[in-house]
N, C-alpha and C positions, 0 to 999 in steps of 0.2 A: 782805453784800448792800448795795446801795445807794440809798440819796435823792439825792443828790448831781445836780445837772441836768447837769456833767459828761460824768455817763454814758448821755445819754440820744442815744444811738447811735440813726438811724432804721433798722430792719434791714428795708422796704419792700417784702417780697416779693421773687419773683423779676425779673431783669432777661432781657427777651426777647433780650438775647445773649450772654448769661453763663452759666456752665457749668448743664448739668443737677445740680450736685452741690448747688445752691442753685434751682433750679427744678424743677419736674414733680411730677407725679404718677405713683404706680403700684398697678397693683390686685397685682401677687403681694406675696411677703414679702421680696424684695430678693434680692440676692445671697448666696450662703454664702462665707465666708472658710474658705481648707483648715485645719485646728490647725497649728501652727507647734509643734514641738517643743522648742524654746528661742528664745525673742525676745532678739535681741541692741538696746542701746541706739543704735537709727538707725532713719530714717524708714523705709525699703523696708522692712524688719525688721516694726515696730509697726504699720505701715501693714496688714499681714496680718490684724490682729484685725479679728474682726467688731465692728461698732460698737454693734449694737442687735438683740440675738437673738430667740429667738422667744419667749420667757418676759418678756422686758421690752415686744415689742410688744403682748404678749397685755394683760398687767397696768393700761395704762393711766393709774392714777390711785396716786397716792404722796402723803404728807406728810413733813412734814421741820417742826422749829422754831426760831426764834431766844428762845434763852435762855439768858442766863449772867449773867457779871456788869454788864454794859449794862445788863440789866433791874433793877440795883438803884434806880438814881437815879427810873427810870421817866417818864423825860422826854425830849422833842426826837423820840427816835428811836434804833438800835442805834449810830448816831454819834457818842454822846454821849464816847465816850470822846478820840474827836477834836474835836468842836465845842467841850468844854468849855475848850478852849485856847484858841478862834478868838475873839479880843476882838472885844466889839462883836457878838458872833451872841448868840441869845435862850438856847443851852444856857450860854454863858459866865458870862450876866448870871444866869441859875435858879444856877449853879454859887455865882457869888459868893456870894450872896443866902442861899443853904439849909447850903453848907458852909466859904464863904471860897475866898478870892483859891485859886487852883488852883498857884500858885509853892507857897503854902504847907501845900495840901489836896491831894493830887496823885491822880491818878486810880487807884493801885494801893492805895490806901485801901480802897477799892471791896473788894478783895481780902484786904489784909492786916487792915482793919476798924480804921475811928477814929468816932469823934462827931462829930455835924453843929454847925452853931451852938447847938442847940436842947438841945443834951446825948441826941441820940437814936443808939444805936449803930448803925452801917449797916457792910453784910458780907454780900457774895454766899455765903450760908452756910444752904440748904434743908435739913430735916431729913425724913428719911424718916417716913412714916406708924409705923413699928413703930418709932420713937424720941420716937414724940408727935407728930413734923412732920405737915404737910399735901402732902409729895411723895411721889407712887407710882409709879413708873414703869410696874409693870404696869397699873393702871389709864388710863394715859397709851396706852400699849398696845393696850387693849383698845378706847378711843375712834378707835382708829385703823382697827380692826377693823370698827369699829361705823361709822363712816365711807366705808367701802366700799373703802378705800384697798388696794392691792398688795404697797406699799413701803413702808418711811417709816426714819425715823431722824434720830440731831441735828444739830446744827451743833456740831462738835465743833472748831473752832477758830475764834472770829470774827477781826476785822482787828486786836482788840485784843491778839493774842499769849497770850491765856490758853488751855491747853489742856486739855482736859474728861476727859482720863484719866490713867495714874499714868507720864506720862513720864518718862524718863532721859537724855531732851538736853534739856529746857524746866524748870528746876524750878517757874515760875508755872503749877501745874499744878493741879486741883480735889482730888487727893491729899494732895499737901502743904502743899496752903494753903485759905483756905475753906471750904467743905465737908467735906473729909477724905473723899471719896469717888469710886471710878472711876465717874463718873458714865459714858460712852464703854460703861464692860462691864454697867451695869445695863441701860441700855437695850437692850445688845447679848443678850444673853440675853432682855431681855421678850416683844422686838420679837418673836426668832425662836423663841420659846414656842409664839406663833400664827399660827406658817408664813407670816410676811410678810419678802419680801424686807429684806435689809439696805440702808439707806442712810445712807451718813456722808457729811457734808457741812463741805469746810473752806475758806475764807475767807483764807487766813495769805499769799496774794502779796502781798497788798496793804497787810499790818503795817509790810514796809521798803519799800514804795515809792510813800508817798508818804500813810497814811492820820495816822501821829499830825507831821505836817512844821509844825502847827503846838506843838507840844509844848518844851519847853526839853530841851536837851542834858544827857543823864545821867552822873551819876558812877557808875564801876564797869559789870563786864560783865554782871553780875544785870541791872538798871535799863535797861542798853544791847538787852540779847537783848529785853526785853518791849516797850520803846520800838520795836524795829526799828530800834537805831543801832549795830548792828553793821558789820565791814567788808562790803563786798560780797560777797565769797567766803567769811565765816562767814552770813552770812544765807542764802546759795543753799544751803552745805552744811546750815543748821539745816532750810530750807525741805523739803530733800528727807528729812532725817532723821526731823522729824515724819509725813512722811508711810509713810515703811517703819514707824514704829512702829506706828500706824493700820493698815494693812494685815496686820501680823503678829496684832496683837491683836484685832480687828474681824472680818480678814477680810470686807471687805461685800462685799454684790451689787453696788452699784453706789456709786461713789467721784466725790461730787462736786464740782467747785470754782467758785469766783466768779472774775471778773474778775482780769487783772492777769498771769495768766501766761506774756504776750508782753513780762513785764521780769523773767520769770525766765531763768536760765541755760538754753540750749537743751538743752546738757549735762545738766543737772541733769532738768529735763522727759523726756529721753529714758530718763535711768535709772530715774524714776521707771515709765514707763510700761513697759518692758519686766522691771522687778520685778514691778508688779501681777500684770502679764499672766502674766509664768512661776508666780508664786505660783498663782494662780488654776486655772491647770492642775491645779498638788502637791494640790489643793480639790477639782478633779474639775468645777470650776464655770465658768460663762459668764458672766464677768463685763462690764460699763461702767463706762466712765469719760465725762468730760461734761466741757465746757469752754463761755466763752465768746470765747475768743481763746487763742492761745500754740499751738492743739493741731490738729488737721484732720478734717474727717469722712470719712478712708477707715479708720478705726480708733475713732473714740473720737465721740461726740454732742452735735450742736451745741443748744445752750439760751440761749431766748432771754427775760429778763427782762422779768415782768409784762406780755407779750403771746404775739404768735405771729402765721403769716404770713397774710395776707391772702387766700388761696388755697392747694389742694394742695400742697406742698414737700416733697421731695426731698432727700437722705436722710433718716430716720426724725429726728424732733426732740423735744425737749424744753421744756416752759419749766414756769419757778419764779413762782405768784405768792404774792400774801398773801392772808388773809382780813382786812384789813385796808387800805386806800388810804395810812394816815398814818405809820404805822411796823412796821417787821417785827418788832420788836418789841413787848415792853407797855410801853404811856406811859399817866401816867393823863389819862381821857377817851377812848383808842382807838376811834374808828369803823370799823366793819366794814360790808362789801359785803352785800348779801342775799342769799339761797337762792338766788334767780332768775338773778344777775348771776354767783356761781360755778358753779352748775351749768349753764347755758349757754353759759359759758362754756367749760367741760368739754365740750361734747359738741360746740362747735362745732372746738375746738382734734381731737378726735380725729376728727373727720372730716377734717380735713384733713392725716393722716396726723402724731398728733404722740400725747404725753406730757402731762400735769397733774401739777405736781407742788408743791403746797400746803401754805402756810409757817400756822403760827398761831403767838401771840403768849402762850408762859403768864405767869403772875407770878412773881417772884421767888424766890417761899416756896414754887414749883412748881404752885400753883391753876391750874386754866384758865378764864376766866371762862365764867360761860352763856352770853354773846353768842355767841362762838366754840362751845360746844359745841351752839345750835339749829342752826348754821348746816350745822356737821360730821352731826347727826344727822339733817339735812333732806337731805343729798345722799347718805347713806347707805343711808336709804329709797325713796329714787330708785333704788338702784341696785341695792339688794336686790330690788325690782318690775321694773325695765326693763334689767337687767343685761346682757341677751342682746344688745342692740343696741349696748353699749357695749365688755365685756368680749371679748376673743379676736375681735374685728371688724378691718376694713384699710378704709382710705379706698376710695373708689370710683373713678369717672375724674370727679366733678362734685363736689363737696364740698355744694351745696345751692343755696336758691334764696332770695330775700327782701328786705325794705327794706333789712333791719339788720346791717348790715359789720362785721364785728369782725375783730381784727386790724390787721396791715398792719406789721408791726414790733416792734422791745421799747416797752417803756412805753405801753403800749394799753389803756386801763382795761376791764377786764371786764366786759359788755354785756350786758340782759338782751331779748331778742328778742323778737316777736309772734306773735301768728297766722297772721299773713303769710310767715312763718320757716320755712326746712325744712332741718335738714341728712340728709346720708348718709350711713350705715356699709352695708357690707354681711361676708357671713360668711367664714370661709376657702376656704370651696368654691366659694365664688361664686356659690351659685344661690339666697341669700336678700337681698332691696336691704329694708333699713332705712330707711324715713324718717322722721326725729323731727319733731314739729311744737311747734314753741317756746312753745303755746299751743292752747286749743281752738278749732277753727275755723267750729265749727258744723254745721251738716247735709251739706254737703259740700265738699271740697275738691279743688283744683287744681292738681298737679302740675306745673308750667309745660316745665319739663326733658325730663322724659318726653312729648313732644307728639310726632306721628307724621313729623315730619320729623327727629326726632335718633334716634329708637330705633324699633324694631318691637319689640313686646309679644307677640306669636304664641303665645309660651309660657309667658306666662303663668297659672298655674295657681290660684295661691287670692290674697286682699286679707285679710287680719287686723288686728284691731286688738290689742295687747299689754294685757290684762286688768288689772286692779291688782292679781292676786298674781300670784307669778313663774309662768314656764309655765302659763301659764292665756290663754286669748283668746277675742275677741270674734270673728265670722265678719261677715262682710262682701258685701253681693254683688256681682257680677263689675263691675271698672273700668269705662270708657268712655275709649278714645283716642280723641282729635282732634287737629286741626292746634296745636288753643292748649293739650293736653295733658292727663295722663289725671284722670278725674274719677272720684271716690270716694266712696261716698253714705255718710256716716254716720250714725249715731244723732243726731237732733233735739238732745238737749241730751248735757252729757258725761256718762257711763255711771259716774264717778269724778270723783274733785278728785286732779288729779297738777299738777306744773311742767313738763311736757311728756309730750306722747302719740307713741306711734310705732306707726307701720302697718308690718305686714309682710308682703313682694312675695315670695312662690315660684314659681319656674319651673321648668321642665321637665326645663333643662340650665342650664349657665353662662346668669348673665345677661348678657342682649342688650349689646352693645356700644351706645354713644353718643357721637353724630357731636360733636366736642368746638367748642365757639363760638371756639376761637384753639389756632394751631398744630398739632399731631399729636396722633393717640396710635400707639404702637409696637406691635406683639406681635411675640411669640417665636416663637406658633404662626399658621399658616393657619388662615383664617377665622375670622379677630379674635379668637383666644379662647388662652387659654395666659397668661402674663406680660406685661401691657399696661400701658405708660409714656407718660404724657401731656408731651409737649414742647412747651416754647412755645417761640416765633418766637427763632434765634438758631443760634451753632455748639456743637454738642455731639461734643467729641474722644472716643475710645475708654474714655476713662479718665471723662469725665464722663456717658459712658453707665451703664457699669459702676456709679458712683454713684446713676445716678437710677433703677438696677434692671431694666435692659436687657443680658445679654454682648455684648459685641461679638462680630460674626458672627454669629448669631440672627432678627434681623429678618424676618418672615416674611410679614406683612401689615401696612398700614396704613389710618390714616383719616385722614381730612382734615377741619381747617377749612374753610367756602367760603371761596376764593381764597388758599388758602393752598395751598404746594408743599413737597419734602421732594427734596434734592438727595443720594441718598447717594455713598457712596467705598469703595473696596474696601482702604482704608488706612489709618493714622490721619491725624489733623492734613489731614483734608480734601484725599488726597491718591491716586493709583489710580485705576483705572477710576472713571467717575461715572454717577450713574442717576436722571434728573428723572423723578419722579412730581408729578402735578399733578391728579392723582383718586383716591378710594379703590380698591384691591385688595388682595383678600382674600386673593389668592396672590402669591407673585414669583414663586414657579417657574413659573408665565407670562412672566416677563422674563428668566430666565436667573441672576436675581439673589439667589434663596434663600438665607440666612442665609449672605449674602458682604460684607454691610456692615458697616463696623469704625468709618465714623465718618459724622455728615451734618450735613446743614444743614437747618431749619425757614424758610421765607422764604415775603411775599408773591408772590403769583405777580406777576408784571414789569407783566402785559397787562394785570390784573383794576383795576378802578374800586370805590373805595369809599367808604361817604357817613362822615364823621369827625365822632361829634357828643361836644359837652360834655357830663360826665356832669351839671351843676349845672342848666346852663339846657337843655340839649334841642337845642341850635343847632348848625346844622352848619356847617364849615368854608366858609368862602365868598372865594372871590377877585374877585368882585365883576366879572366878564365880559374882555371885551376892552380892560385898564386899559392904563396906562402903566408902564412899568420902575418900582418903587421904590413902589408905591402898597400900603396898607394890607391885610390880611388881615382880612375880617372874619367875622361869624358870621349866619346867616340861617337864618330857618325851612326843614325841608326841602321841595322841593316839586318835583325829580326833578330841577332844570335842572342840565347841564353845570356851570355854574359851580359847585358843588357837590361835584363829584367828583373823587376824585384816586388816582393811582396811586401807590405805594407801592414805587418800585424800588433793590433793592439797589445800592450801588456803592462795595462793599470794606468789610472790617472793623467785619462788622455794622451802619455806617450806611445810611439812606436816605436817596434825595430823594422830595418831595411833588413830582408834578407835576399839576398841574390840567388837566382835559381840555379846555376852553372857551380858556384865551387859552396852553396848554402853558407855562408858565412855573412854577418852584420855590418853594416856602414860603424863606423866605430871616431867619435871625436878623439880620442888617445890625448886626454886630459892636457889638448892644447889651451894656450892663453893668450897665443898671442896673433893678432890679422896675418891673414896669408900663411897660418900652418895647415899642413896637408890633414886631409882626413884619409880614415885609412878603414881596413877593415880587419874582421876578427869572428874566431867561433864566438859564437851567443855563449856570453856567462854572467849577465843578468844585473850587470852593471852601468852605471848611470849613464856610461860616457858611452853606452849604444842604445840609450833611448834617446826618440826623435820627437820636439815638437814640430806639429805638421802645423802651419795660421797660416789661412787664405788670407792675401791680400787683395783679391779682385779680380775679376775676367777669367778664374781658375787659375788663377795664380797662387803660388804660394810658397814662403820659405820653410827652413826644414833648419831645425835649431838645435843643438846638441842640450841635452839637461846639464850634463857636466859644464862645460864650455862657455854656453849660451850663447855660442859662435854660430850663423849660419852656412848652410852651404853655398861656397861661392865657386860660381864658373868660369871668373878670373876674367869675364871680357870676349871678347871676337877673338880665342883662342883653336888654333888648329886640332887636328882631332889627334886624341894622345896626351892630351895637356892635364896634368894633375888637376884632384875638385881641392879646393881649397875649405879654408872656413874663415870670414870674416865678421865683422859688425855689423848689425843690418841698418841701414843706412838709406835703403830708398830704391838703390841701382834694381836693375833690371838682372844685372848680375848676379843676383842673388834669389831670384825668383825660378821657380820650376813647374811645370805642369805633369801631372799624372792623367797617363792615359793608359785606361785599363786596354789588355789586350785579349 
């Protein structure tokens, strides 16, 4: 795992013209992948596997921990192994300081055990509870249990090359050194004592490339293999060796790795994953794999560190945090996140069609501290009470509603949300909508979502509130829709003390469809019901259908954004017969077209005007009337005038132009380069620097990025009305986000 700023990748949501395989949403369970009778090492091969079955969607919530011998020093962070080399960083100077110059104290000390300056022996070397120690694995187990978790399991190899069972290519192994224990098969056995999936998680790409580079060059191949200064082509063969051992011995459910293995051998990667996979079979099991890079989500599960995406995303995902902000590890002093900040964090991440899977920090000597185990035993309780809305749930077509934004990429610190908060799960049948409210709201509440212009409630049947013991509820009486959404009369004060309450919605039949605020939603079946994929604005090929859990050829009904249209093709790659829809229908075999679409496009419609406003200040896109060529773009209160509105037309390769309806002239970047140059505008002449990338980041949100420039447009802040648009670097701010609302 990483602290390293390095790795702080923005993973921003999806982009409104990039594959569905990285955007949308879907109410089924995704595609099925046929069994593959033998997987041979190549993509089309592995590509076959399903990535994320119905036992891992169901599951939801896992842990996993960082402990080995990093946790001896208990400082910096799990880096320490590499820091303590980096002259000049705060682990080098702790390093000198506690055990000597690191030339002469070297970090497999750690392992083989020497004295600090102090004459105090130090040695990754835990001793089991039934030896006198203080580690248990079952008990570690059983907190895992008690924590409401699915999955879990170790980090069975960090970046430092130590490996946590009794290898026979690594002799730095917890067998033969340290410990003297196959650490790897106790917890392999505890875990699966108490019917919790397996998860082993390994770290080891990034030993040779690139984590100990500040370390001195080793003598002999012992020192070289743990260093990661092997040749290249023994590091790839070690890399892939570790991991058939793992697998033979293990066997897990789910096999996960960190960063880094887009500087493994591709070779090596593909035998890797087509041993799992056939192994997995000989098992009888359904197994994952998970990557950050090296690997692809039509086979294996994309995870994204210490966050998750800003809205519904496509294919099913994962992410790894900590219960911790300061190290994945234990360091002494470690701060930890609160109830509130992981468990709604949790439930916002599964709304939006994803995985939690939650790192803690033991000690050394195997202890878990109580910070970590209130926090474990508070979302536990959570789940043991409200379970039903979180477990065996699928995102919905709206993930929720509220002030408080979480997400939006890796490194997103986990959020805790209001009253004003609402996400959504709903069941596999589809005819139960979950909404969890991130707080009490008091005597009644507001559903915004559900207002009578996105959804018809008709079938609505019972409002419950989830009681404080499991299967148990409160009765509720009948909603009220309106135009601003359905209203819900609660009980005066809370009927309970919980970290979030959820109301449960039954209907009749499948629930209602919901007219989505940007781009599509797809079905399989007529009259919106059956397999429905929420697409945003962009080209989705056959293959990034397939991904976002749509077949090609299927299409049966659609919905629509206002002013949004859906160009299908009766081919891939946008190519075959073609069929403009630009309004909801419920059927195409009214157009001849029933499940004959293999590939489309989500676009603004060409004609439709819409008002662009900043999501920071409120202010809407403004060109300022009948200007002169070259003159500033600014931003103005809304207040319906033409100069205000602008159309939104494609012209080729997912760009647009902005054209303003008042003086018809284009948003124009005027080959800026530098943050905070004005944009400006221009007649249309077909040049780069007035086409727009439109990429939704979330909730309708979206930045708007010059081709030229590759500056966004920026609102500059809680700027008064009159205030030049800028263009900046996108960056995250809010500043830079804008919402199209057709008019």
């Amino acid at each position: 795992m990483s602290s390293s700023v390095n790795r702080r990748q923005f993973l921003a949501g999806a982009t409104c013209v990039a594959a569905a395989a990285v955007a949308g949403g879907v109410f089924g369970a995704g595609p099925a992948r046929a069994a593959t009778t033998v997987y041979t090492p190549d993509w089309s091969s592995v590509n076959q596997h399903q990535a994320a079955p119905e036992w891992f969607r169901d599951a939801k919530f896992g842990m996993y921990f960082h402990w080995g011998v990093f946790s001896v020093p208990a400082y910096d962070s799990e880096w320490y192994p590499r820091n303590m080399y980096d002259g000049g960083s705060k682990a080098n100077a702790h390093h000198i300081a506690t055990y000597g110059d690191p030339s002469g104290w070297p970090f497999h000390n750690f392992i083989n055990g020497a004295d600090d300056l102090d004459g105090n022996h130090v040695e990754f070397a835990p001793r089991l509870v039934s030896d006198g120690g203080d580690f248990d694995p079952d008990e570690w187990a059983q907190l895992f249990v008690d924590a409401g978790a699915k999955f879990a399991g170790p980090v069975s190899e960090h970046h430092d090359g130590f490996s946590m069972w009794d290898s026979q290519v690594n002799e730095w192994n917890s067998v033969d050194k340290g410990p003297g224990l196959n650490l790897l098969r106790l917890f392999t056995d505890a875990i699966r004592a108490r019917n919790l999936k397996l998860l082993v998680a390994m770290h080891h790409a990034y030993n040779f490339t690139g984590y100990y580079e500040y370390a001195p060059e080793q003598t002999g191949d012992s020192l070289k293999k743990l260093y990661g200064q092997l040749s290249s082509a023994e590091e790839n063969q070690l890399w892939y060796d570790k991991l058939k051992e793992v697998v033979d011995l293990a066997k897990p459910d789910i096999l996960w790795q960190d960063w880094r293995l887009d500087h493994v051998d591709e070779t090596q990667r593909l035998n890797f994953l087509a041993y799992y996979y056939n192994q997995a079979q000989t098992w009888g099991r359904e197994v994952v794999a998970t990557y950050k890079d090296g690997l692809d989500s039509h086979g294996e599960v994309f995870d994204y560190e210490r966050g998750g995406p800003a809205d519904i995303t496509n294919p099913y995902w994962l992410t790894d945090d900590s219960i911790s902000s300061s190290s994945w590890c234990y360091t002494v002093g470690i701060g930890y996140y609160s109830k509130q900040q992981m468990l709604h964090a949790l439930i916002d991440r599964v709304s939006k069609n994803g995985n939690m899977l939650l790192n803690i920090a033991p000690m050394a000597d195997g202890t878990i501290p109580q910070g970590q185990r209130d926090v474990l035993l508070a979302l536990g309780d959570y789940l043991k009470r409200f379970g039903e809305s979180i477990y065996s749930t699928r995102a919905w077509t709206a993930y929720g509603e509220g002030p408080t934004k979480m997400g939006g990429g890796s490194f997103t610190t986990p959020t805790a949300g209001t009253a004003q908060d609402i996400r959504f799960t709903r069941n596999k049948a589809n005819n139960v909508l979950y909404a969890t409210v991130l707080g009490w709201p008091g005597g009644s509440l507001t559903i915004q979502s559900l207002n009578s212009q996105r959804i018809s409630l008709s079938s609505l049947t019972s409002a419950k509130l989830l009681n404080s013991t499991a299967d148990s509820y409160i009765s509720l009486a009948t909603p009220t829709q309106s135009t601003s959404g359905l209203t819900v009369t609660l009980p005066s004060s809370a009927p309970f003390t919980a970290d979030a309450y959820v109301l449960k919605l039954t209907f009749s039949g499948e629930i209602p469809s919901l007219r989505p605020l940007t781009g599509a939603v797809a079905f399989a079946d007529v009259g919106y019901s059956g397999t429905g994929t929420v697409l945003d604005v962009g080209n989705h090929t056959a293959d990034d259908l397939t991904l976002a859990g749509l077949t090609p050829g299927t299409l049966s009904s659609l919905r629509l954004a206002p002013g949004h249209q859906v160009i299908g093709y009766s081919a891939d790659n946008f190519s075959g017969t073609a069929w403009t829809f630009t309004a909801d229908n419920a059927d195409l075999r009214n157009t001849g077209n029933n499940d004959k679409v293999v590939s489309l496009k989500v676009q603004f419609i060409p004609s439709a005007y819409f008002r662009i406003l900043n999501v920071t200040d409120g202010l809407a896109l403004d060109s300022g009337g009948n200007v002169s060529s070259g003159s500033n773009l600014k931003q103005w209160t809304w207040d319906g005038s033409t100069n205000l509105q602008w159309q939104a037309v494609e012209v080729g390769g997912g760009y647009y132009k902005l054209v303003n309806r008042t003086n018809g002239m284009v948003a124009d970047g005027w080959g800026a380069t530098t943050d905070g140059s004005a944009a400006r505008q221009a007649a249309w002449n077909g040049g780069t620097n007035q086409q727009w990338l439109i990429t939704h980041r979330g909730d309708g949100r979206c930045t708007i990025a010059n081709r030229t420039t590759a500056l966004v447009l920026d609102g500059g802040g809680s700027v008064s009305s009159g205030s030049v648009t800028k263009q900046w670097t996108w960056d995250g701010s809010t500043n830079l986000l804008w919402t199209f609302t057709a008019l």
